[in-house]
C-alpha positions as CSV (number, residue, x, y, z in Angstrom):
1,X,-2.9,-8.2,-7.8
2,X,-6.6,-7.0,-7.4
3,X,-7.6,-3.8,-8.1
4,X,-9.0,-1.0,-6.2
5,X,-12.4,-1.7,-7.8
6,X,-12.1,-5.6,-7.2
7,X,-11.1,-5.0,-3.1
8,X,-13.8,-2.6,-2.6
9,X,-16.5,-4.9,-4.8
10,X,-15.0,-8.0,-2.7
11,X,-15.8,-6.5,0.6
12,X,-19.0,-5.0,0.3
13,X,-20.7,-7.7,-1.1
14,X,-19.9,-9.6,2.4
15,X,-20.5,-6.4,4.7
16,X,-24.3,-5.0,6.0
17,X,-24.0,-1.8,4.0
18,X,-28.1,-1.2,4.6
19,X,-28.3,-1.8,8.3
20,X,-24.7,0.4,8.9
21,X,-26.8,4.1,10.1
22,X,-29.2,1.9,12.1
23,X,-27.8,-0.9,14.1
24,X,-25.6,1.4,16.0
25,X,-25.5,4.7,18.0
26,X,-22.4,5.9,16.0
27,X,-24.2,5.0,12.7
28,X,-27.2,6.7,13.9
29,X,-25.4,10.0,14.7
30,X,-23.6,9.8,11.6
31,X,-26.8,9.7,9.4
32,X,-28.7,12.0,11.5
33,X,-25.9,14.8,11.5
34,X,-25.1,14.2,7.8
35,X,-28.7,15.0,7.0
36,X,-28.8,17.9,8.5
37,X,-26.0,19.3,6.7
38,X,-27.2,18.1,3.6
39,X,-30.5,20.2,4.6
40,X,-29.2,23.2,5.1
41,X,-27.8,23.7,1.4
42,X,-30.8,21.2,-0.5
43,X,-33.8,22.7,-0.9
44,X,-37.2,20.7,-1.5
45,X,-36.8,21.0,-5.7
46,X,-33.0,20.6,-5.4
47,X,-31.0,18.3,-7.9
48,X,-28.8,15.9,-6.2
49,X,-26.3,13.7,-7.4
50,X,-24.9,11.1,-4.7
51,X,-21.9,9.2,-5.9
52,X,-21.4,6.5,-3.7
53,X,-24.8,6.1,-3.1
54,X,-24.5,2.8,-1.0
55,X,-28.1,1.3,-0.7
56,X,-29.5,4.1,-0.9
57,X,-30.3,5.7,2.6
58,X,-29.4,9.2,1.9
59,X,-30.5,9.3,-2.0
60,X,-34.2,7.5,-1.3
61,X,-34.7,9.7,1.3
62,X,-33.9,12.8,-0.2
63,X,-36.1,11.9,-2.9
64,X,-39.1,10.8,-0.7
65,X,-38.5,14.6,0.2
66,X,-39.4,15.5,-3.3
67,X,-36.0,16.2,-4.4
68,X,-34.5,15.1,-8.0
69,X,-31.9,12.3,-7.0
70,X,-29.1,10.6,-9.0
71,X,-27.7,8.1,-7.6
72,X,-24.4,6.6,-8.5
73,X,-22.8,3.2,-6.8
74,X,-19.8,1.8,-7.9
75,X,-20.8,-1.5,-6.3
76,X,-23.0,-4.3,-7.7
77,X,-24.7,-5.7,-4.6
78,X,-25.3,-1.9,-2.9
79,X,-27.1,-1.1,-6.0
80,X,-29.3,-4.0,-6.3
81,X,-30.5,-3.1,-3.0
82,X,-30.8,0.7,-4.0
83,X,-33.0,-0.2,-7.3
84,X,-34.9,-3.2,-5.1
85,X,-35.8,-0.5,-1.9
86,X,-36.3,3.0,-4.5
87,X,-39.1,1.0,-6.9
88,X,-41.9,2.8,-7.2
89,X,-39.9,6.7,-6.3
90,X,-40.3,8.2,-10.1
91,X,-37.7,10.8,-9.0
92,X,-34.3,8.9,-8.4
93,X,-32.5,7.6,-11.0
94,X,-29.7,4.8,-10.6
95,X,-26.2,4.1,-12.1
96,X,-23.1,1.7,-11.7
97,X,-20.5,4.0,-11.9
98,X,-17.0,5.3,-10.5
99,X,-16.4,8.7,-8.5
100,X,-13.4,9.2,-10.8
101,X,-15.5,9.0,-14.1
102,X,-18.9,11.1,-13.9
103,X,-18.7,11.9,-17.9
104,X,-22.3,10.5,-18.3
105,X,-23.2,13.9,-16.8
106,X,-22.6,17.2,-18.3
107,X,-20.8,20.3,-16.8
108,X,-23.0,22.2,-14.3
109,X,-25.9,20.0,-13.6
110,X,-26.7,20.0,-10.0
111,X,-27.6,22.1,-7.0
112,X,-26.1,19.5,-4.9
113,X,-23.5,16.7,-5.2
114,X,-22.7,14.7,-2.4
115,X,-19.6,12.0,-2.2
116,X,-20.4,9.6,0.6
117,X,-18.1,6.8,0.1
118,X,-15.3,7.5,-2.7
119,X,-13.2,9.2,-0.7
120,X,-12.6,6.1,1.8
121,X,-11.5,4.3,-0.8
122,X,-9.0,6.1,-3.3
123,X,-5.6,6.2,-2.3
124,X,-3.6,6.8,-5.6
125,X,-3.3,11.0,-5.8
126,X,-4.4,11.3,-9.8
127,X,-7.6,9.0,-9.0
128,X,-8.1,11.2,-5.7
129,X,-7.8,14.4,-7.9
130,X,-10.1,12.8,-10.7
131,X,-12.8,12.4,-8.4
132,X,-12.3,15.7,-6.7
133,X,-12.7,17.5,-10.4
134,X,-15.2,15.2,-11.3
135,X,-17.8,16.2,-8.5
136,X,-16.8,19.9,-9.0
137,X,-17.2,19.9,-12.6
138,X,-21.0,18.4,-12.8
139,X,-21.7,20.7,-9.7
140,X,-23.6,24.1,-10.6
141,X,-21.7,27.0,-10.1
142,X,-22.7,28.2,-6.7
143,X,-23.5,24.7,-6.2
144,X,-22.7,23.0,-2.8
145,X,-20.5,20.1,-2.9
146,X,-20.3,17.5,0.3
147,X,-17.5,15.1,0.7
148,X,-17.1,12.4,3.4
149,X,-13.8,11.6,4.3
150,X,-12.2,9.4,7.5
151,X,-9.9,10.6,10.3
152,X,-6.8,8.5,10.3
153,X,-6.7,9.1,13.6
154,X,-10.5,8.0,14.6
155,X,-9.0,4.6,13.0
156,X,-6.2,3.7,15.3
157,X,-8.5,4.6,18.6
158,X,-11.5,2.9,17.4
159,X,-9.4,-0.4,16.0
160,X,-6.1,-0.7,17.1
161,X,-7.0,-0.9,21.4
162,X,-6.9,-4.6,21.2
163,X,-3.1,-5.8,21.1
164,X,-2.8,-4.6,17.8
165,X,-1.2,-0.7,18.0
166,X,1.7,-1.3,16.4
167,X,0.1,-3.5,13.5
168,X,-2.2,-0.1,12.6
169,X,0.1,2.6,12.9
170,X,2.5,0.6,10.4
171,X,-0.2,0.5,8.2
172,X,-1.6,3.6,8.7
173,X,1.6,5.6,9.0
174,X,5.4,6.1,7.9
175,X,8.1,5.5,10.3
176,X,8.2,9.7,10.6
177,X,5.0,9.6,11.3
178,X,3.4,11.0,7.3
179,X,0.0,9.3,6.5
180,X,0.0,6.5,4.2
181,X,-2.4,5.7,1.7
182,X,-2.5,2.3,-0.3
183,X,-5.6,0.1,-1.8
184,X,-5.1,-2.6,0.2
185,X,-6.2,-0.6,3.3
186,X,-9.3,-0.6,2.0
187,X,-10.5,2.3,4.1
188,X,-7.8,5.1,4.1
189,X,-7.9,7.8,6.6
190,X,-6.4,11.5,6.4
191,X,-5.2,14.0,8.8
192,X,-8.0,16.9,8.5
193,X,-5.6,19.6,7.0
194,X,-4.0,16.9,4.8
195,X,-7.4,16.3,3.5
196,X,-8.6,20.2,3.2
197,X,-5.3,20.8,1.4
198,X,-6.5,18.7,-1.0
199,X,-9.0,21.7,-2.4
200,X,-6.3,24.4,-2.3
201,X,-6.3,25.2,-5.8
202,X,-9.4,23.8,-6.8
203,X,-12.4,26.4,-8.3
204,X,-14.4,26.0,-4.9
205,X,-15.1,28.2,-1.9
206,X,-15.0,26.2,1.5
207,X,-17.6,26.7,3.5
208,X,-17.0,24.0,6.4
209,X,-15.3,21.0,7.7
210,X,-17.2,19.0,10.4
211,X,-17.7,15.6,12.2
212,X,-21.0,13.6,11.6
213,X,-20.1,10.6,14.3
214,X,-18.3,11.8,17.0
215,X,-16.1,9.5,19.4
216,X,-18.9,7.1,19.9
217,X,-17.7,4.5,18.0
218,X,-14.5,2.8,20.1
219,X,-16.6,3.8,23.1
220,X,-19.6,2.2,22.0
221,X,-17.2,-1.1,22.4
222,X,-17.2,-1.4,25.7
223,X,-19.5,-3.7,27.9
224,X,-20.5,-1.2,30.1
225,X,-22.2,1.2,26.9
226,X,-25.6,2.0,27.6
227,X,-27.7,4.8,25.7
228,X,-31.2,5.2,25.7
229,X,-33.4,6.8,23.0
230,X,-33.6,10.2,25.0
231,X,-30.3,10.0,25.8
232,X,-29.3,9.9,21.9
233,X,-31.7,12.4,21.3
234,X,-29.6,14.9,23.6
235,X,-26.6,13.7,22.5
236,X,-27.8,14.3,19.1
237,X,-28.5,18.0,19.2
238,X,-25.6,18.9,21.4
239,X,-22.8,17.1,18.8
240,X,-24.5,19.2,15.9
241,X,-23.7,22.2,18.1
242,X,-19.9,21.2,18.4
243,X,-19.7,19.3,15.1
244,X,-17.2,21.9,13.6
245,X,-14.9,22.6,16.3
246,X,-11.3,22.2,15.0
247,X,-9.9,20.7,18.7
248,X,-12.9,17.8,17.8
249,X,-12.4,16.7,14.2
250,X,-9.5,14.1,14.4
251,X,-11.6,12.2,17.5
252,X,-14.8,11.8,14.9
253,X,-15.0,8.7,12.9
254,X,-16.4,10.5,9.5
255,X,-16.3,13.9,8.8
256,X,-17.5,16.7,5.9
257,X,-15.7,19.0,3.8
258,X,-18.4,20.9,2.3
259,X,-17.7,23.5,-0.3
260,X,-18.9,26.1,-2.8
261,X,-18.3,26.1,-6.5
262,X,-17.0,29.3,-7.5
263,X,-19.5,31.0,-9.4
């Protein structure tokens, strides 16, 4: 059987990774709102680790900022791209690494830690908890920690409209209904409280829990879509206005759980 590792390798080394927060409204809403959270705890001198890091979008642009970026991708073909589009940034640094093995770095080492992508893709609870400690423990106390998680219920509206319901909510649910969570989903969603529980006895302080993407994404599906540039731009700013209200959360495709470590 193939690993965790192996599926998620497999897949994004046949999927757009680079082009996924441009080529769509969704993806564009996503990175804009994301980086506007990430603002408002980074500041210009920050030290960031990413883990996750993709290709790069968030990371080189933070460091184009000025900021001290580490980057960390578990994936060969992401990285590549990373090293190939940050050449020449003298503050970012690159790894191949795992979200549930960070001991390169030591305790207490960054303002800011962001987890972009791990979270999708652990389903087993130790290797969910690993990389939960993981990101808290190389986090500065005080320290803010961002991490992006799906909706489980943003997956069955946005793929499962298409003669398929009853193919996704087997896999994505128990016959009473419980979320289920198993590698060869590849992407694993949570219900929001589910997901929030997971930090209950963890040394942090939550701060927030709010969608980056919105309901654009099964919408965006149908023929009849049509946004213009000013129109995103107002859709934009009045999203990051509503981003955090509870009744909204299980609609948005990708969402935040942004904490505090305990000082």
């Amino acid at each position: 059987m193939s690993t965790r590792k192996e599926i998620v390798s497999s897949f994004y080394s046949q999927y757009d990774e680079d082009g996924r927060t441009t080529r769509s409204r969704h993806g564009q809403l996503e990175y804009y709102t994301t980086m506007t959270y990430i603002h408002r705890y980074a500041a210009e001198k920050s030290k960031i680790l990413e883990v996750g890091a993709g290709t790069g979008k968030y990371s080189i642009a933070l460091a184009r900022e000025g900021m001290d970026v580490t980057a960390v991708e578990l994936v060969e073909s992401n990285l590549a791209v990373l090293r190939e589009k940050s050449k020449g940034i003298t503050n970012i640094r690159s790894f191949q690494g795992d979200a549930t093995d960070l001991s390169r770095f030591s305790d207490n080492s960054f303002d800011v830690t962001l987890l972009f992508g791990p979270m999708y893709h652990l389903f087993e609870a130790d290797e969910v908890n690993r990389a939960i400690d993981e990101a808290i423990r190389v986090t500065k106390p005080g320290g803010v920690i961002l991490f992006a998680f799906i909706s489980v219920f943003a997956i069955m509206y946005s793929n499962y409209f298409y003669g398929n319901w009853a193919d996704g909510q087997e896999e994505n649910f128990t016959k009473d209904y419980q979320v289920r969570h198993f590698k060869e989903q590849l992407f694993t969603g949570y219900d929001i409280t589910e997901f929030e529980g997971l930090f209950r006895k963890k040394p942090v302080e939550w701060i927030t829990t709010a969608g980056v993407d919105g309901l654009i994404e099964p919408i965006e599906k149908r023929p009849d879509f049509s946004m213009t540039d000013a129109e995103f731009k107002a859709l934009a700013g009045w999203y990051l206005h509503f981003s955090e209200k509870r009744e909204l959360l299980g609609n948005t495709n990708h969402l935040l759980y942004i904490c505090r470590k305990n000082a």
